[in-house]
mmCIF file as gemmi writes it, N, C-alpha and C atoms, coordinates in Angstrom:
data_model
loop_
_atom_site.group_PDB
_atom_site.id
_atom_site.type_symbol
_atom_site.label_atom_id
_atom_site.label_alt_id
_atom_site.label_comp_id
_atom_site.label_asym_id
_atom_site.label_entity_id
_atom_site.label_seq_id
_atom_site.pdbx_PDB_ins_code
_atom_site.Cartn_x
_atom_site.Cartn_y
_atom_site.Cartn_z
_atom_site.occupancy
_atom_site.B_iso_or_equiv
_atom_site.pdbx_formal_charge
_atom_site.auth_seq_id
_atom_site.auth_asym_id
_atom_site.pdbx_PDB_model_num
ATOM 1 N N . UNK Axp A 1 ? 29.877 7.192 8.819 1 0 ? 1 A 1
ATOM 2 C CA . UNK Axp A 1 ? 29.217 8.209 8.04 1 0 ? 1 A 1
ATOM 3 C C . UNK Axp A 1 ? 28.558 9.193 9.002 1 0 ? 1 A 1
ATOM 4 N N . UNK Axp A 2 ? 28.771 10.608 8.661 1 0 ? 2 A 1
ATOM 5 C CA . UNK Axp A 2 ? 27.783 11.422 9.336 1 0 ? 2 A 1
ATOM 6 C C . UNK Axp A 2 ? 27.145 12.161 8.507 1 0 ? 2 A 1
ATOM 7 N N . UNK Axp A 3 ? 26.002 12.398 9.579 1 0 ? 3 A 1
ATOM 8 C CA . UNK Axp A 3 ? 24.634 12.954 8.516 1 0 ? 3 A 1
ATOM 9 C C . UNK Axp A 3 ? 24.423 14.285 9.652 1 0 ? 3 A 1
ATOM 10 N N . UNK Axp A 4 ? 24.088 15.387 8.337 1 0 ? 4 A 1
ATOM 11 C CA . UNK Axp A 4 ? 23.524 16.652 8.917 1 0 ? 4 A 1
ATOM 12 C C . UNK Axp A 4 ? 22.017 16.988 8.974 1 0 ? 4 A 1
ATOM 13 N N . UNK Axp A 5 ? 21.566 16.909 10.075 1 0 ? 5 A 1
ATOM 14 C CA . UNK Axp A 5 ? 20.678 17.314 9.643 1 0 ? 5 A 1
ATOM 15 C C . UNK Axp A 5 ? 20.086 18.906 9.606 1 0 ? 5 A 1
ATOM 16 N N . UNK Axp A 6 ? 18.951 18.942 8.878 1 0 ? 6 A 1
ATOM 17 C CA . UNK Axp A 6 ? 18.882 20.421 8.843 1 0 ? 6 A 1
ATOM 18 C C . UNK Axp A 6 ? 18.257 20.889 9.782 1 0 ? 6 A 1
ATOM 19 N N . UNK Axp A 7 ? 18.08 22.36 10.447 1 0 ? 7 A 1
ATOM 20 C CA . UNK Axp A 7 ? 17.377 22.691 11.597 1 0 ? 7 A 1
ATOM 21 C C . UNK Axp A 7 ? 15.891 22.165 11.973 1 0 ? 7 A 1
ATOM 22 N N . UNK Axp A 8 ? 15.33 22.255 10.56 1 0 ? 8 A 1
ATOM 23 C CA . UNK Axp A 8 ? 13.684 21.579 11.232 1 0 ? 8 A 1
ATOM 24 C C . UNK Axp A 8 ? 13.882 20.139 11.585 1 0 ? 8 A 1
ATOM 25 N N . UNK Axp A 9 ? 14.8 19.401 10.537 1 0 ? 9 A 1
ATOM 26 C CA . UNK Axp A 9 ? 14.884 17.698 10.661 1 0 ? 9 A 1
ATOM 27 C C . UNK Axp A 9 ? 15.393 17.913 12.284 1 0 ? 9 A 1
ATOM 28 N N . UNK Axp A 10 ? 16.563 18.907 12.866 1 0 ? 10 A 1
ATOM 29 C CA . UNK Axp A 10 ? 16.532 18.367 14.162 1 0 ? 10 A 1
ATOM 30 C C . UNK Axp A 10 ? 15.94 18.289 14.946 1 0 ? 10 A 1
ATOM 31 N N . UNK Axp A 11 ? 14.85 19.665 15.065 1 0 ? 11 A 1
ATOM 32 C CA . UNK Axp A 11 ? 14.076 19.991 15.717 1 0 ? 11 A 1
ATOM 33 C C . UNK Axp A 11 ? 12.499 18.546 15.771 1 0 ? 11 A 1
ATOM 34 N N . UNK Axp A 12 ? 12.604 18.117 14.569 1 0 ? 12 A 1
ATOM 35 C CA . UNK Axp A 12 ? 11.409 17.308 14.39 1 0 ? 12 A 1
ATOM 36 C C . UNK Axp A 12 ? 11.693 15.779 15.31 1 0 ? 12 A 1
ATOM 37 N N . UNK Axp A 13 ? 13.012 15.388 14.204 1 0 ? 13 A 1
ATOM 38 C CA . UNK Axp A 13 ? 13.848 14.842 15.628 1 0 ? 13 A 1
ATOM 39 C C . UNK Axp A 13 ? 13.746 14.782 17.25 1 0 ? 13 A 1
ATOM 40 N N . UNK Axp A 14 ? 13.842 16.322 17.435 1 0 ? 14 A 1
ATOM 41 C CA . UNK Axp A 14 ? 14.269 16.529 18.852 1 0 ? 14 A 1
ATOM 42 C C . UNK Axp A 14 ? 12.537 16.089 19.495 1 0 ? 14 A 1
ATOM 43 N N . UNK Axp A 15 ? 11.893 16.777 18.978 1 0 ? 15 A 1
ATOM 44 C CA . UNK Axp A 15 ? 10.378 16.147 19.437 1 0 ? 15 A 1
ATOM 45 C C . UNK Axp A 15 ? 9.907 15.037 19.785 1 0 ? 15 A 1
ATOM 46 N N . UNK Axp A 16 ? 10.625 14.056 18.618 1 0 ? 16 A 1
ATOM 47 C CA . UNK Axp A 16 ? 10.4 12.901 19.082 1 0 ? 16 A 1
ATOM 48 C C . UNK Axp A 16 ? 11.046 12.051 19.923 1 0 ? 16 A 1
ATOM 49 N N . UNK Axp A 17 ? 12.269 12.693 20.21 1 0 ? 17 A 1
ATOM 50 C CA . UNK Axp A 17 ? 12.708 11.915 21.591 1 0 ? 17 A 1
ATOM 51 C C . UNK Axp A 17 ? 12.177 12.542 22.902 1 0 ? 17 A 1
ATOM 52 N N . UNK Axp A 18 ? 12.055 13.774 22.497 1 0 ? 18 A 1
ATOM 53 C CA . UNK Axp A 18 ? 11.157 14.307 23.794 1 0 ? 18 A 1
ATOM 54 C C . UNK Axp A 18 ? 9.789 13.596 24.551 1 0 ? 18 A 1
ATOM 55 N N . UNK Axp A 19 ? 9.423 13.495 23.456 1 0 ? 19 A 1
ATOM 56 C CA . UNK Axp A 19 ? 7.878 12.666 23.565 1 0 ? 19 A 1
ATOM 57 C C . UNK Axp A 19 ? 8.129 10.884 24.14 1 0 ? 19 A 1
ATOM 58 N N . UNK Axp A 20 ? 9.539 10.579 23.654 1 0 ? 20 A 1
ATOM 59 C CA . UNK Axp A 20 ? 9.769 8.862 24.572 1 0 ? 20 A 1
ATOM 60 C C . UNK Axp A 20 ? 9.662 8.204 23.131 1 0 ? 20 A 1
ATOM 61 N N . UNK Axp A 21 ? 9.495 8.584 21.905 1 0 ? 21 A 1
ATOM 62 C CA . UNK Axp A 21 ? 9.225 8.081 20.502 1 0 ? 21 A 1
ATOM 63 C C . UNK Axp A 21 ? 11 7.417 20.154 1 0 ? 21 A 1
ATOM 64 N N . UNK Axp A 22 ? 11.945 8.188 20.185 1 0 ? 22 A 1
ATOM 65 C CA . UNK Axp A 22 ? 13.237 7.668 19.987 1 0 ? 22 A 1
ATOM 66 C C . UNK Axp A 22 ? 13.95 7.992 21.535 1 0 ? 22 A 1
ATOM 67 N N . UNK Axp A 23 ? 15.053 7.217 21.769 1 0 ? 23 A 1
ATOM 68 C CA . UNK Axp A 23 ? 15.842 7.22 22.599 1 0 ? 23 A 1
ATOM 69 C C . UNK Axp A 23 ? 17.145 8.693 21.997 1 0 ? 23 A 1
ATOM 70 N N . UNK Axp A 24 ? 17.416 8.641 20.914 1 0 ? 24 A 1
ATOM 71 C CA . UNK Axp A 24 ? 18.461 8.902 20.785 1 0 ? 24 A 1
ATOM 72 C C . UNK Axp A 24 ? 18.428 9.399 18.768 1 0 ? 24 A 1
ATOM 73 N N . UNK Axp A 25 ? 19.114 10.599 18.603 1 0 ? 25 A 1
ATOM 74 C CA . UNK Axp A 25 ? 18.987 10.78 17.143 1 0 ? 25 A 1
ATOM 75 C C . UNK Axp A 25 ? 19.101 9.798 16.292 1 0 ? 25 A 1
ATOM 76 N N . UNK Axp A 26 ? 20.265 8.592 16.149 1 0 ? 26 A 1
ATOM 77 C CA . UNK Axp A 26 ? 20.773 7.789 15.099 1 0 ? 26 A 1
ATOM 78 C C . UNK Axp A 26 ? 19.278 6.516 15.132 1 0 ? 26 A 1
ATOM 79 N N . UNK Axp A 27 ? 18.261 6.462 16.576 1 0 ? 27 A 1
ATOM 80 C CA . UNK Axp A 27 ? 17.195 5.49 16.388 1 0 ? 27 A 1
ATOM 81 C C . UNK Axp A 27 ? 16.399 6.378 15.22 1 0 ? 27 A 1
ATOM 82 N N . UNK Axp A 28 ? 15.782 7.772 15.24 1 0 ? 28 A 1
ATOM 83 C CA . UNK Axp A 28 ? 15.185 8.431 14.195 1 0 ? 28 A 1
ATOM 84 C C . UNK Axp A 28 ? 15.961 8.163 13.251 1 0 ? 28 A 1
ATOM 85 N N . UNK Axp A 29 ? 17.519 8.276 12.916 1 0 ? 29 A 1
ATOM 86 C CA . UNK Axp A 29 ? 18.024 7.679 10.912 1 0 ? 29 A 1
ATOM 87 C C . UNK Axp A 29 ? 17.522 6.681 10.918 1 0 ? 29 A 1
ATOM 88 N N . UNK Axp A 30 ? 17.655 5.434 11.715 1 0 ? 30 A 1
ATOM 89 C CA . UNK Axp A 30 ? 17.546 4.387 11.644 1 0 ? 30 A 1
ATOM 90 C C . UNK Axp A 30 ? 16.181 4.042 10.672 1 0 ? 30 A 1
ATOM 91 N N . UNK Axp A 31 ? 14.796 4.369 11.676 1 0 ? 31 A 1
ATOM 92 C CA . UNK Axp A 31 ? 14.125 4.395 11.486 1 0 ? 31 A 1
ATOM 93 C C . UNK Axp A 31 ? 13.754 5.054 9.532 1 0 ? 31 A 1
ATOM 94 N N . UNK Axp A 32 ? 14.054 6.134 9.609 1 0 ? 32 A 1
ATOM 95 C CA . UNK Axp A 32 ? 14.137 6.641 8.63 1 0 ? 32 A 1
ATOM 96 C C . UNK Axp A 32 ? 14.315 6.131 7.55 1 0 ? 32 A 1
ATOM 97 N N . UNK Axp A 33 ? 15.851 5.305 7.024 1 0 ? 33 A 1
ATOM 98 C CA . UNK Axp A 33 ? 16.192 4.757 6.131 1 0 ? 33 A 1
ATOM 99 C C . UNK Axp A 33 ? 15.759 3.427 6.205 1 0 ? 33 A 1
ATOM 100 N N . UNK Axp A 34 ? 15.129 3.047 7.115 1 0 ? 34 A 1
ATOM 101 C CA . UNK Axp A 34 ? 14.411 1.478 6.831 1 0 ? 34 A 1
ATOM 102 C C . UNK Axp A 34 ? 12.912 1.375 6.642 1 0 ? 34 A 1
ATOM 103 N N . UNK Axp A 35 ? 12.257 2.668 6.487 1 0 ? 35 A 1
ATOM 104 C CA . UNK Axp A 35 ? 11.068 2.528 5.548 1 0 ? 35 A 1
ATOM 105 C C . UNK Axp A 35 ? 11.663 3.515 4.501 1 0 ? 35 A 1
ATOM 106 N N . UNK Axp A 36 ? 12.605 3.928 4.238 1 0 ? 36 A 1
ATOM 107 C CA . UNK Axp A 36 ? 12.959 4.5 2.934 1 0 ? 36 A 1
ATOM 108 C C . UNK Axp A 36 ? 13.166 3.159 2.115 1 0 ? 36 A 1
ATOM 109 N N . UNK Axp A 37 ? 14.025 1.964 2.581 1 0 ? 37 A 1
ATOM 110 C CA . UNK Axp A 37 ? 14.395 0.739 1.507 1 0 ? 37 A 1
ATOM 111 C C . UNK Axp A 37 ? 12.647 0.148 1.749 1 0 ? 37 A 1
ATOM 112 N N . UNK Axp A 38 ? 12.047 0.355 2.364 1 0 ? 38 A 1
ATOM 113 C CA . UNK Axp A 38 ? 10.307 -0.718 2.391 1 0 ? 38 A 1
ATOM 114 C C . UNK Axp A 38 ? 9.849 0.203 1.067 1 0 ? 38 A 1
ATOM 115 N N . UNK Axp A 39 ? 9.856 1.732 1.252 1 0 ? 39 A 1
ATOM 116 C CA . UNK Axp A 39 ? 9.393 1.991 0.125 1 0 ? 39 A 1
ATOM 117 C C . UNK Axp A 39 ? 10.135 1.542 -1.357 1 0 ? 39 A 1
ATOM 118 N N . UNK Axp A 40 ? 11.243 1.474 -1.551 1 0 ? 40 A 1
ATOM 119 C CA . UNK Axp A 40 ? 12.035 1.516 -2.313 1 0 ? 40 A 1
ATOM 120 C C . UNK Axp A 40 ? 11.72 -0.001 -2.675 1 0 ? 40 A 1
ATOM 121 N N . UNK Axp A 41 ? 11.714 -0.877 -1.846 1 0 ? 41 A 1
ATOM 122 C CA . UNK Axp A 41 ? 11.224 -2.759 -2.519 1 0 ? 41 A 1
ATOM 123 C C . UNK Axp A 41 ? 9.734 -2.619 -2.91 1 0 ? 41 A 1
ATOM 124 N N . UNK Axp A 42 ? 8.535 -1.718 -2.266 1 0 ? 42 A 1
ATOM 125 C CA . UNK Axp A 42 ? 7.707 -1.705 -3.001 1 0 ? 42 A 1
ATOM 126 C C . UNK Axp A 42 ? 7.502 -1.143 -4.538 1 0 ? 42 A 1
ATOM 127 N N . UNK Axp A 43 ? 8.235 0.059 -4.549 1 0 ? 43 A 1
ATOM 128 C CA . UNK Axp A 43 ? 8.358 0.981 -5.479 1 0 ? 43 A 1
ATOM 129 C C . UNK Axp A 43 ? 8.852 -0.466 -6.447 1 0 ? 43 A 1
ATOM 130 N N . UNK Axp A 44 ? 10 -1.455 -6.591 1 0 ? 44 A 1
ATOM 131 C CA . UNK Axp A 44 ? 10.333 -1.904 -7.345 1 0 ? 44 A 1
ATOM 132 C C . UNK Axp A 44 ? 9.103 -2.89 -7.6 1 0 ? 44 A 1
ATOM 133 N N . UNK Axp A 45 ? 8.741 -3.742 -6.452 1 0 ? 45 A 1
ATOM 134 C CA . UNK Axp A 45 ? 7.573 -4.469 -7.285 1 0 ? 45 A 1
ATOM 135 C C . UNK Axp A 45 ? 6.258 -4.387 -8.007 1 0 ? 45 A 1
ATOM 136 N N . UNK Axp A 46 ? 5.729 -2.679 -7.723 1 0 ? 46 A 1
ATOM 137 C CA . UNK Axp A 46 ? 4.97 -1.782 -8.737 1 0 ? 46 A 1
ATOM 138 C C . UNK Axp A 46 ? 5.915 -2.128 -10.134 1 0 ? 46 A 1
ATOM 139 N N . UNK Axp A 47 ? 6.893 -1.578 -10.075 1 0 ? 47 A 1
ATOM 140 C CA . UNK Axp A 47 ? 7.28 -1.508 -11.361 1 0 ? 47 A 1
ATOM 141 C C . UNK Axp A 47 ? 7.446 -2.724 -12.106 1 0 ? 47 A 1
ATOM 142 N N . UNK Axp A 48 ? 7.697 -4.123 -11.085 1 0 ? 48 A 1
ATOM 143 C CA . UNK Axp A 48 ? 8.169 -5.513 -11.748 1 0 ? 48 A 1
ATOM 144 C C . UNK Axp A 48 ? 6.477 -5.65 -12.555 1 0 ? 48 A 1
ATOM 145 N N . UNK Axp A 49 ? 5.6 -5.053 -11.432 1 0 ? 49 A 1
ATOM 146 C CA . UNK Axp A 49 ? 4.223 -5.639 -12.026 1 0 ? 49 A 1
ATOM 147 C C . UNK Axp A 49 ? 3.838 -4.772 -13.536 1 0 ? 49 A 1
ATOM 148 N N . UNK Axp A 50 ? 4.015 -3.382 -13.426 1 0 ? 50 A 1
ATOM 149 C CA . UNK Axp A 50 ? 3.996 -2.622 -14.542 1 0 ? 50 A 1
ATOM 150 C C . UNK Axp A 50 ? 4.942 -3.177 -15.75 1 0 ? 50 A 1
ATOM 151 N N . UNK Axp A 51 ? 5.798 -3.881 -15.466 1 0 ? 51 A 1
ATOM 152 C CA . UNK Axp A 51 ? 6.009 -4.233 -16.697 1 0 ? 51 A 1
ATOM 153 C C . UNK Axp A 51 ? 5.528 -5.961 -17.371 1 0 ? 51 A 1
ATOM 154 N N . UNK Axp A 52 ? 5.164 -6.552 -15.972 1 0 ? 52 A 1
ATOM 155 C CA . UNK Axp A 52 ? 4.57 -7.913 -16.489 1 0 ? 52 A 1
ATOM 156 C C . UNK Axp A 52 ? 2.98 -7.265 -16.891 1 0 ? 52 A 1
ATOM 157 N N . UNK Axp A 53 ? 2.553 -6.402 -16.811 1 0 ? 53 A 1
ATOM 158 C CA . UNK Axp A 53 ? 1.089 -6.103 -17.126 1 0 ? 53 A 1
ATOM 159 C C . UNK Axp A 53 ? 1.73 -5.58 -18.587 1 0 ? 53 A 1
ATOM 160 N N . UNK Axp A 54 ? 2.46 -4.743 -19.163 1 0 ? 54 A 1
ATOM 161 C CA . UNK Axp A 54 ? 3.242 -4.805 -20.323 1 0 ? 54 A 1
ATOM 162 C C . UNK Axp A 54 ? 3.295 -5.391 -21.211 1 0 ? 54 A 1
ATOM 163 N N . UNK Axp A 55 ? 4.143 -6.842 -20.991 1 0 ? 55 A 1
ATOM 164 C CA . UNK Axp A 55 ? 4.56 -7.594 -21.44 1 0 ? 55 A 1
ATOM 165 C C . UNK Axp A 55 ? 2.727 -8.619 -21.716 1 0 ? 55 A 1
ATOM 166 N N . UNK Axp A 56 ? 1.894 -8.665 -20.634 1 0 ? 56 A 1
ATOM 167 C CA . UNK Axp A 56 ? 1.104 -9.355 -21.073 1 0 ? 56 A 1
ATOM 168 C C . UNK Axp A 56 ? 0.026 -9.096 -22.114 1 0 ? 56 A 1
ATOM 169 N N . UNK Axp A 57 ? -0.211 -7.202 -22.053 1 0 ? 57 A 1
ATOM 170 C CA . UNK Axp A 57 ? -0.308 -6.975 -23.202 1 0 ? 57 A 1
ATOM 171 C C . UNK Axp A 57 ? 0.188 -7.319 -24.265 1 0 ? 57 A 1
ATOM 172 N N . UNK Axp A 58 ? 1.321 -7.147 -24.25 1 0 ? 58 A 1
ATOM 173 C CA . UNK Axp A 58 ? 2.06 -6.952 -25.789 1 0 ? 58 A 1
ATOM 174 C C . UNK Axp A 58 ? 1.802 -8.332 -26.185 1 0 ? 58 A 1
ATOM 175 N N . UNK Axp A 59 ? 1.873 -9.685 -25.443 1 0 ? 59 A 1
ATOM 176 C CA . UNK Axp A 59 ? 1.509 -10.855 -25.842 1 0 ? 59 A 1
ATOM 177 C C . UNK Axp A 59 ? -0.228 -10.929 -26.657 1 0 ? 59 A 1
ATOM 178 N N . UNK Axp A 60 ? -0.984 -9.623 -26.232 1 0 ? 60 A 1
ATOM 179 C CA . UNK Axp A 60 ? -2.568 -10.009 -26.77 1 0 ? 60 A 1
ATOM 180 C C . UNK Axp A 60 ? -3.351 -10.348 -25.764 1 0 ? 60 A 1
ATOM 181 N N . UNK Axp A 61 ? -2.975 -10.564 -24.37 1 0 ? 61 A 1
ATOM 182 C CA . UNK Axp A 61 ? -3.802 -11.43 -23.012 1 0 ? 61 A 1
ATOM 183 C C . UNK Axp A 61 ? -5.116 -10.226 -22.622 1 0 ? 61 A 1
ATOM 184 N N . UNK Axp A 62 ? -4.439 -8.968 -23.029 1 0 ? 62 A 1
ATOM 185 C CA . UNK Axp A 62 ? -5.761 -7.907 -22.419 1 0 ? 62 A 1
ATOM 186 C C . UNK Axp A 62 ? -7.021 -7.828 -22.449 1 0 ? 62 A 1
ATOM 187 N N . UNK Axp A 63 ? -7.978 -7.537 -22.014 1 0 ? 63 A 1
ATOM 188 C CA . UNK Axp A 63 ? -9.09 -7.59 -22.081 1 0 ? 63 A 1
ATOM 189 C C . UNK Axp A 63 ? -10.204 -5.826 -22.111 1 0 ? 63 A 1
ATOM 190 N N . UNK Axp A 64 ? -10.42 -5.598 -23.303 1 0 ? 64 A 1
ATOM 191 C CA . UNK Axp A 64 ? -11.043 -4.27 -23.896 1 0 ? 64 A 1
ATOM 192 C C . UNK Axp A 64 ? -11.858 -4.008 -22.714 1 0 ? 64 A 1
ATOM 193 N N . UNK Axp A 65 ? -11.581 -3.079 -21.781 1 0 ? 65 A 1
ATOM 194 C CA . UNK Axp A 65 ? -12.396 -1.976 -21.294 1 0 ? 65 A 1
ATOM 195 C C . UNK Axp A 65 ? -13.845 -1.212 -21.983 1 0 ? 65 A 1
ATOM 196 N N . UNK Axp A 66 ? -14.98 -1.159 -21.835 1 0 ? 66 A 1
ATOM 197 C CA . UNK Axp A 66 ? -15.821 -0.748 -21.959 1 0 ? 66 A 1
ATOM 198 C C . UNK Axp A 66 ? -16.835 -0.428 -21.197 1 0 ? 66 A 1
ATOM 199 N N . UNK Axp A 67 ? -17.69 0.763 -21.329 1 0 ? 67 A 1
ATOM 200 C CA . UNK Axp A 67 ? -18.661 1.035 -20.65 1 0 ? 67 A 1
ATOM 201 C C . UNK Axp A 67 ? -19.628 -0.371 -20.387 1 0 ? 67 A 1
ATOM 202 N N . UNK Axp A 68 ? -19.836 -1.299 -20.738 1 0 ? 68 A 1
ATOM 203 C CA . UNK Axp A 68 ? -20.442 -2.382 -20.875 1 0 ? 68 A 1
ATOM 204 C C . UNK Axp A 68 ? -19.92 -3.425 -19.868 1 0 ? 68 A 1
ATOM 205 N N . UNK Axp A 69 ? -18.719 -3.52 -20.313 1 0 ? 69 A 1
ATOM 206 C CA . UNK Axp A 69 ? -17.769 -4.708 -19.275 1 0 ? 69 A 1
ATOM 207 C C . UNK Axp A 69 ? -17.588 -3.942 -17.801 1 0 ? 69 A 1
ATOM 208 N N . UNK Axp A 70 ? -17.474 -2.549 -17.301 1 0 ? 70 A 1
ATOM 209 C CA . UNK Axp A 70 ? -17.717 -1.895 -16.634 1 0 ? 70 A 1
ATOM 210 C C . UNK Axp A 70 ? -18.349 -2.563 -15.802 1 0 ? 70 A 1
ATOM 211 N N . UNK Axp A 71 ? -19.871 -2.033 -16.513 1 0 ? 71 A 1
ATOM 212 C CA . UNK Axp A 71 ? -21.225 -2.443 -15.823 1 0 ? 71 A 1
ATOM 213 C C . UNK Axp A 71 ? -21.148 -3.856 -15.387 1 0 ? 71 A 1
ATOM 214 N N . UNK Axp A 72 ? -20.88 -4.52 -15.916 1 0 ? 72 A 1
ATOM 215 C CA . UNK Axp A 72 ? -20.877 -5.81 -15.829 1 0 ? 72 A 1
ATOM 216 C C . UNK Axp A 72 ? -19.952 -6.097 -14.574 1 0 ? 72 A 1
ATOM 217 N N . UNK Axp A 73 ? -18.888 -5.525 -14.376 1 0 ? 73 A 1
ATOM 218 C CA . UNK Axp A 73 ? -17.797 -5.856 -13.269 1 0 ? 73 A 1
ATOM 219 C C . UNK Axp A 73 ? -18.117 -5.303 -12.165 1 0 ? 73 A 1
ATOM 220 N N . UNK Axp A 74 ? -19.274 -3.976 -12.123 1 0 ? 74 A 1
ATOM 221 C CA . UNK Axp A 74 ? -20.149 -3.545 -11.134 1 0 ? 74 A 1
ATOM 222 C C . UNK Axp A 74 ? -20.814 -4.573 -10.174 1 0 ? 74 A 1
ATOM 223 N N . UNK Axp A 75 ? -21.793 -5.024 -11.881 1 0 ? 75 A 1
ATOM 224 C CA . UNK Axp A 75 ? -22.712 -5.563 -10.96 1 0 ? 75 A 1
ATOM 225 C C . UNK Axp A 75 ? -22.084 -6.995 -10.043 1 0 ? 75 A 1
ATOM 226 N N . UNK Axp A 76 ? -21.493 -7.594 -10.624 1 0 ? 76 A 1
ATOM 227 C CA . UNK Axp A 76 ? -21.211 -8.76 -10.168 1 0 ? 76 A 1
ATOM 228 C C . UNK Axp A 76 ? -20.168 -8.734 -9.221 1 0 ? 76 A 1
ATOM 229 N N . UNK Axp A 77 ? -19.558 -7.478 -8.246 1 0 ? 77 A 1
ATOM 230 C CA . UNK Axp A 77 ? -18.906 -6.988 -7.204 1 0 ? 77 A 1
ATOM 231 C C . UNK Axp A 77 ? -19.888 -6.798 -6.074 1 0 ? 77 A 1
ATOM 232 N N . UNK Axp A 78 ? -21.054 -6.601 -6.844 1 0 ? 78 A 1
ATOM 233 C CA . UNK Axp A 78 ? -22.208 -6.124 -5.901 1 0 ? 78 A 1
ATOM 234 C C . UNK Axp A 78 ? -22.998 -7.501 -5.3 1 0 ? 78 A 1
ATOM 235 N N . UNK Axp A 79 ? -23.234 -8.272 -6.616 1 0 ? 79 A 1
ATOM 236 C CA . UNK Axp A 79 ? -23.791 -9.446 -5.986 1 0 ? 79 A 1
ATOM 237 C C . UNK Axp A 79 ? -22.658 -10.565 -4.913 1 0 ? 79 A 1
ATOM 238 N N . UNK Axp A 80 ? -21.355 -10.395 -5.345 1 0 ? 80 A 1
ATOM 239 C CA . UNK Axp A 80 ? -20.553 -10.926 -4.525 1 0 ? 80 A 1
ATOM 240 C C . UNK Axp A 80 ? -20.73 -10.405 -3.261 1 0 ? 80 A 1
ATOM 241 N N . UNK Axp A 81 ? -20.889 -8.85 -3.201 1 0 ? 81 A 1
ATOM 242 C CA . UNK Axp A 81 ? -21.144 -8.477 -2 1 0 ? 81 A 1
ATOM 243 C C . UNK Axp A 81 ? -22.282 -8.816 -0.934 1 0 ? 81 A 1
ATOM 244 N N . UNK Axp A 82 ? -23.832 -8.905 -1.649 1 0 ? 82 A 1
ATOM 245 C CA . UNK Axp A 82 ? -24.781 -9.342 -1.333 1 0 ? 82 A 1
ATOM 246 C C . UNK Axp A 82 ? -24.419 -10.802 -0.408 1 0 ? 82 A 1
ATOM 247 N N . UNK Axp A 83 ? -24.069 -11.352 -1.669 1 0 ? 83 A 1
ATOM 248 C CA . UNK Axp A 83 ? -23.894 -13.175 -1.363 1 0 ? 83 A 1
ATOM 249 C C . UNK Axp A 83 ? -23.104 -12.926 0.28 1 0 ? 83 A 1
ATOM 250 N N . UNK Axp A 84 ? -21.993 -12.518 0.563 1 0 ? 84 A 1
ATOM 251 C CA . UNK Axp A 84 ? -21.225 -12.981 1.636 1 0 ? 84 A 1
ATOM 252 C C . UNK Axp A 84 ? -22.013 -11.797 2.805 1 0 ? 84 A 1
ATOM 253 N N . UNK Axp A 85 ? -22.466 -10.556 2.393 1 0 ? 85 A 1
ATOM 254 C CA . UNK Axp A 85 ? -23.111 -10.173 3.88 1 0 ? 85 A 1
ATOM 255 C C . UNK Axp A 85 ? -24.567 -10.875 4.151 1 0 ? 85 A 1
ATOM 256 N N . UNK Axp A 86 ? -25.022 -11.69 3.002 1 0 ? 86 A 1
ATOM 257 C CA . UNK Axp A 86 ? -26.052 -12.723 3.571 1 0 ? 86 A 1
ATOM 258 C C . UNK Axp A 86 ? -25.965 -14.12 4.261 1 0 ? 86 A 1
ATOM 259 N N . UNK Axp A 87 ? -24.327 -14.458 3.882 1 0 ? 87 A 1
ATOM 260 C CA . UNK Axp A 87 ? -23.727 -15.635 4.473 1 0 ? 87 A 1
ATOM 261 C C . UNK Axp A 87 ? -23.56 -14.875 6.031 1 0 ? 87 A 1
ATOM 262 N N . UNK Axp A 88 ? -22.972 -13.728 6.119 1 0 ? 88 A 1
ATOM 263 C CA . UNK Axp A 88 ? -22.636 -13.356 7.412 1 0 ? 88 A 1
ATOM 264 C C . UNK Axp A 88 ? -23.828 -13.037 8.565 1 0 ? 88 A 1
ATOM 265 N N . UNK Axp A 89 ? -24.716 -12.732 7.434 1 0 ? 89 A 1
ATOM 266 C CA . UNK Axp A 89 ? -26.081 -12.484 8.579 1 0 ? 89 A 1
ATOM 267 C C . UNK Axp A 89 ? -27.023 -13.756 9.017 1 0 ? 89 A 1
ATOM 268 N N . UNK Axp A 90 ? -26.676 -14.553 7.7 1 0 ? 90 A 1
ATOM 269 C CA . UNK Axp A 90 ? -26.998 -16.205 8.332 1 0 ? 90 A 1
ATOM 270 C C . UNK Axp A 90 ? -25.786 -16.627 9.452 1 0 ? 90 A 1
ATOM 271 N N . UNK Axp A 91 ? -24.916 -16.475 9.555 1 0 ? 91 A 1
ATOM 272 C CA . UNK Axp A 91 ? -23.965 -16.93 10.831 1 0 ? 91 A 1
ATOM 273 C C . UNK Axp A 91 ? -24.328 -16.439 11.998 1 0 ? 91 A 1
ATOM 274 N N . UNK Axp A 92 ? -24.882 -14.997 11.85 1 0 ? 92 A 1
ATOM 275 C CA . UNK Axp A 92 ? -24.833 -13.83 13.104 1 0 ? 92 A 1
ATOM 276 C C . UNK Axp A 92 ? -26.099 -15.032 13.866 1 0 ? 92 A 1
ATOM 277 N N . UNK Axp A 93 ? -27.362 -14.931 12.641 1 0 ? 93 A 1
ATOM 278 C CA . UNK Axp A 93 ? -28.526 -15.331 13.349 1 0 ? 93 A 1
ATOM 279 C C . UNK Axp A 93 ? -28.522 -17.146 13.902 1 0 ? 93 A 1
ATOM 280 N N . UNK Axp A 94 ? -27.65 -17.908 13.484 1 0 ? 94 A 1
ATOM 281 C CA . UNK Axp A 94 ? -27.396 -19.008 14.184 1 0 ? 94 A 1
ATOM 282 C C . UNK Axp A 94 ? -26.678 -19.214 15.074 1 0 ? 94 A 1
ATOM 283 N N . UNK Axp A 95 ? -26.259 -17.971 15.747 1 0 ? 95 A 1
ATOM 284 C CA . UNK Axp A 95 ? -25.385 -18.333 16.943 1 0 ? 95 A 1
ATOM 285 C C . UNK Axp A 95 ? -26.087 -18.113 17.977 1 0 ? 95 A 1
């Protein structure tokens, strides 16, 4: 297979072998199309999850959002937070 690239892609290309980043154009495709498929397996397991979050709705499992439950998920992020930078500052001071 050959691939064209367009004047800036070569030029952007060309930079980076200049710089010692690629040896050679086909290491930049390379590169290229193998975080194109990383995105592409993440992209799918967003979507596997978007639809098990779906599906667990549609079963009834959800749990009503409110200004209330909010607060509530605030605070108790906060005290989790408290709790472990007081565990950590008890470690600091026993060493």
């Amino acid at each position: 297979m050959n691939v064209e690239l367009t004047p800036d892609q070569r030029a952007f290309v060309q930079k980076a072998i200049e710089s010692g980043r690629f040896k050679r154009e086909e290491e930049a495709v390379e590169e290229a199309l193998a975080l194109w498929e990383e995105r592409e397996r993440r992209r799918l397991e967003i979507l596997a999850m978007l639809d098990e979050a779906d599906a667990s709705l549609a079963r009834g499992e959800g749990i009503p959002i409110t200004e209330e439950s909010m607060r509530a998920l605030a605070e108790d992020v906060k005290q989790q937070g408290r709790r472990r930078l007081a565990a950590e500052r008890k470690r600091a001071t026993s060493r």
